[in-house]
N, C-alpha and C positions, 0 to 999 in steps of 0.2 A: 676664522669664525670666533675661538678663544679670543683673541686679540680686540675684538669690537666689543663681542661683552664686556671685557672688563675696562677697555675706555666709555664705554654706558655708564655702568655702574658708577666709576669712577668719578662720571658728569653728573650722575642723579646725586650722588654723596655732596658733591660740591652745592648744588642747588641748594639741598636740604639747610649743608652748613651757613651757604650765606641767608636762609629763608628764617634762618633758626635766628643767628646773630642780628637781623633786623628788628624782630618781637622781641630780643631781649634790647636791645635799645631803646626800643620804642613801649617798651611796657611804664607803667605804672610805678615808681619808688614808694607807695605809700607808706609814710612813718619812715624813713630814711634819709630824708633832707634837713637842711638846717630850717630854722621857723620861720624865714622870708618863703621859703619854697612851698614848706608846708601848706602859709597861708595864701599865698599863688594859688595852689591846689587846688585847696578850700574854695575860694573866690570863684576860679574857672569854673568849677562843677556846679554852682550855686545861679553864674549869672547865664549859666548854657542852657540849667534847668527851666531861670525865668524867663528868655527868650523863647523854649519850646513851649513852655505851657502859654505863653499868650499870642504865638503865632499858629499855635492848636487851638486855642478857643477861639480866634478870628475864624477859623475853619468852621468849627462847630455853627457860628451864626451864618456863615455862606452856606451851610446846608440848609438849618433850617430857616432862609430867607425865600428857597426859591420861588414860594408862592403857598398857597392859603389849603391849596388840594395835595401837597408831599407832607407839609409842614405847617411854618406858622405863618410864612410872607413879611416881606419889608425889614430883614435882618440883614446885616454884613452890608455885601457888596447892594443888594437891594434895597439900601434904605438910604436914609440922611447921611448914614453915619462918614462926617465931615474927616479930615486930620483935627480940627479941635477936638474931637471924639462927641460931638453933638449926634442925636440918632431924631430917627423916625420911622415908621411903621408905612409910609407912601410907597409901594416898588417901584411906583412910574418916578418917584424923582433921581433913583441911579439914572449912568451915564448909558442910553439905551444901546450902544455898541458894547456895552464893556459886562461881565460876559456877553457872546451868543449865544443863546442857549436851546438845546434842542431835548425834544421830549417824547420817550418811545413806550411803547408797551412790549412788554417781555415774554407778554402771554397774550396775545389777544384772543376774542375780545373783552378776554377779565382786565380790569380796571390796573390791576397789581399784579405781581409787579413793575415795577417801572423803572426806566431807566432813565435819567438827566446825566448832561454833558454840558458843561460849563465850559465855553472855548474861548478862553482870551487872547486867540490868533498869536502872533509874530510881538504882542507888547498894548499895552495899553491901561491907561490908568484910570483905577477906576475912582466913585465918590469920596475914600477914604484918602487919598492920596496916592498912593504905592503903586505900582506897577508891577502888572501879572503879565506872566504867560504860559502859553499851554492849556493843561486839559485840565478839569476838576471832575472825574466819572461816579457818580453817586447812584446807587440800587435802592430802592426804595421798596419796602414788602409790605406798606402800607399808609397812609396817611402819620407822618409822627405824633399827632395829638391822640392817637389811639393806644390803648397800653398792649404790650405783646408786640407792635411794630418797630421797625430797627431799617436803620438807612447806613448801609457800606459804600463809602469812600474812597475810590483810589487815584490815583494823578499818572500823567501820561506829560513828560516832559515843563513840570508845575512848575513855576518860578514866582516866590516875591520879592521883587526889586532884586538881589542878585543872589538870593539867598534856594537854591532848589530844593525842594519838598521833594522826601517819598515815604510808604508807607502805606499803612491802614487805616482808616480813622471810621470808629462803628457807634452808630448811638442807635441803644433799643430804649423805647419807651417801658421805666418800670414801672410807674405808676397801679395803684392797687384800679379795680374795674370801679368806676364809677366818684371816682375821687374828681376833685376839683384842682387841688393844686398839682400843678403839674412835676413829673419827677421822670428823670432820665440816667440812664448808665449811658459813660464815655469812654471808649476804650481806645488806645492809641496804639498800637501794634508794629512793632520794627518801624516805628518812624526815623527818620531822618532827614538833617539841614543839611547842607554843603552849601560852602563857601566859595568863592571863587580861586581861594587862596588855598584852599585843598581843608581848611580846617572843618569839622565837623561836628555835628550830634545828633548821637544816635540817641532815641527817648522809648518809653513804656513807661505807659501811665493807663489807670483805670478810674474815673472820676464818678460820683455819684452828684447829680446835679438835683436840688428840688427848692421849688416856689416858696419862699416864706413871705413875699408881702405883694399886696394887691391880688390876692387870688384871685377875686371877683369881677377886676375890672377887666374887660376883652379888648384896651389897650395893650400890646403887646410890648409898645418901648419902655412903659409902667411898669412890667414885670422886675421880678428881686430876687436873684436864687443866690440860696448857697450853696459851696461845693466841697465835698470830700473826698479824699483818696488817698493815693499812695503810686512810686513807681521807679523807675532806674533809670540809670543813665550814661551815658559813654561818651567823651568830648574829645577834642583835641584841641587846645585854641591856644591862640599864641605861645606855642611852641609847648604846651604842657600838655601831658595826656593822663586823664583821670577818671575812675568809673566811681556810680555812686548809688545813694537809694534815699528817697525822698517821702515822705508823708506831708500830707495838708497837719498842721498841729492847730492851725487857726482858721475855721472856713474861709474860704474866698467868696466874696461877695462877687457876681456880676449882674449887671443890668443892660440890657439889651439896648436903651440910650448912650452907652459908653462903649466904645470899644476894648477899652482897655481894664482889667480886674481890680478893682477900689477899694480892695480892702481883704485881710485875712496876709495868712504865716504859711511857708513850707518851711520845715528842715532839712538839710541834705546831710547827710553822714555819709565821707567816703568808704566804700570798699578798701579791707582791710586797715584801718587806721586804726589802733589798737586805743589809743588815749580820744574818743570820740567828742567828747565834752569840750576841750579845745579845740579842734581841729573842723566843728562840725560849722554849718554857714544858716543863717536866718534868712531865708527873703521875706519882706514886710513889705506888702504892696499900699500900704498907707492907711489913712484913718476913712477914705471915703471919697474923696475926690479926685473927681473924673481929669484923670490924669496919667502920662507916659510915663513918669515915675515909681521907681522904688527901689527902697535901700537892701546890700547884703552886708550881714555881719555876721563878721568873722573873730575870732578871739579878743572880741572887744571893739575892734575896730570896724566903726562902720564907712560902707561907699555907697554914692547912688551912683545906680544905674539906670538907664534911658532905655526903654522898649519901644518898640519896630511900630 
């Protein structure tokens, strides 16, 4: 009986040891590398950040597209919004296979809350170009145009193009009672991308989203928000692994016409980088046009990058 315990033992030590020696492999050098690596780093965490935040606000507009009684109707996948990034407020001209969507009461026979299920079956592509699949599960505790209401998001095998989504994505309406311009909290929760190639990112972001032009008009693809925040982040991508913490320094502009965010600065500073001012990366999504572009710069050096 001696004899087995301490070949246990023996085997738990060894797990631990090889369990230990792959985190330190696979950990983080930051500030330890020569300055090709450094700025590698920099780069990685900068273009992981701007792939999450605009394949999270593609999210945000698929929520509130479903329709005019959760949300606002005719957003994301529900609307125009073309690959040119062309938009529109019509929901009947999405592709009417692409979500299914099915709509429940959580409570009946109260109204709220509610449940949508966005099933893009086995693949299919919808207005925007891309190809979904899987679930989109959204709770709704009230119409979003109401302040105090909030719609939680989570996915059930989510895929875009080959990229799988998980996590939590919650938007409460904060808007003061009776205001006009509209203003939303965005909150992204153990999100995560995966790659097929096994590389990933993990994101937390908490955005404050609010109307600055066209209050008035009850065109919806005329609406103009900006957005602020803050949040972290964990990557692995081509072969580098680096975590990091990001602030909006320059609002982000989006418009419900574009898919994609037209304007405004994040900065990213990695985790532990002690000389941050070097080391730290710019995303600049441009001066305003509705465009898949935008540059990271890094110790002077700038690249574009292309979003999804």
């Amino acid at each position: 009986m001696k004899l087995k315990i301490k070949v246990l033992q023996i085997s738990l030590f060894a797990l631990l040891t090889l369990a230990f020696s792959f985190l330190a492999c696979n950990k983080e050098k930051s500030g330890e590398g020569t300055p090709d690596q450094e700025e590698a780093a920099s780069v990685a965490s900068s273009e992981s950040d701007g792939e999450a935040e605009n394949i999270f606000n593609g999210l945000f507009d698929d929520v509130m597209g479903v329709n005019t009684d959760v949300a606002l109707g005719g957003t994301g996948v529900f609307g125009l919004n073309l690959a040119t990034g062309t938009g529109g407020s019509d929901a009947t001209a999405r592709i009417a296979s692409c979500p299914d969507v099915t709509i429940s009461l959580l409570n009946p026979p109260a109204l709220f809350p509610k449940k949508v299920v966005l099933d893009f079956g086995a693949g299919c592509t919808a207005s925007d170009g891309h190809l979904r699949r899987g679930k989109i599960i959204i709770v709704y505790t009230n119409g979003l145009r109401i302040p105090g209401a909030s719609a939680t998001t989570e996915f059930d095998g989510f895929y875009i193009d080959s990229i799988k989504v998980e996590g939590t994505h919650k938007i409460t309406n904060v808007a003061e009672i009776n205001a006009v311009a509209k203003k939303w909290k965005v909150e992204i929760i153990a999100g995560r991308l995966t790659k097929p190639n096994g590389d990933f990112t993990e994101w937390n972001r908490t955005n404050i989203i609010t109307q600055i032009e066209n209050v008035l008009t009850t065109t919806v693809r005329d609406w103009i928000f900006k957005i602020e925040g803050y949040g972290n982040g964990h990557t692995r991508r081509n072969g580098i692994i680096v975590a990091w913490n990001a602030e909006i320094i320059d609002p982000l502009i989006k418009r419900f016409n574009c898919r994609w965010i037209v304007r405004g600065q994040v900065r990213i500073r990695r985790v532990n980088v002690t000389n941050t001012t070097r080391w730290e990366g710019i995303i600049d999504f441009g001066s305003g046009t509705c465009d898949n572009k935008a540059t990271v710069t890094v110790n002077g050096h700038i690249r574009e990058i292309i979003l999804r």
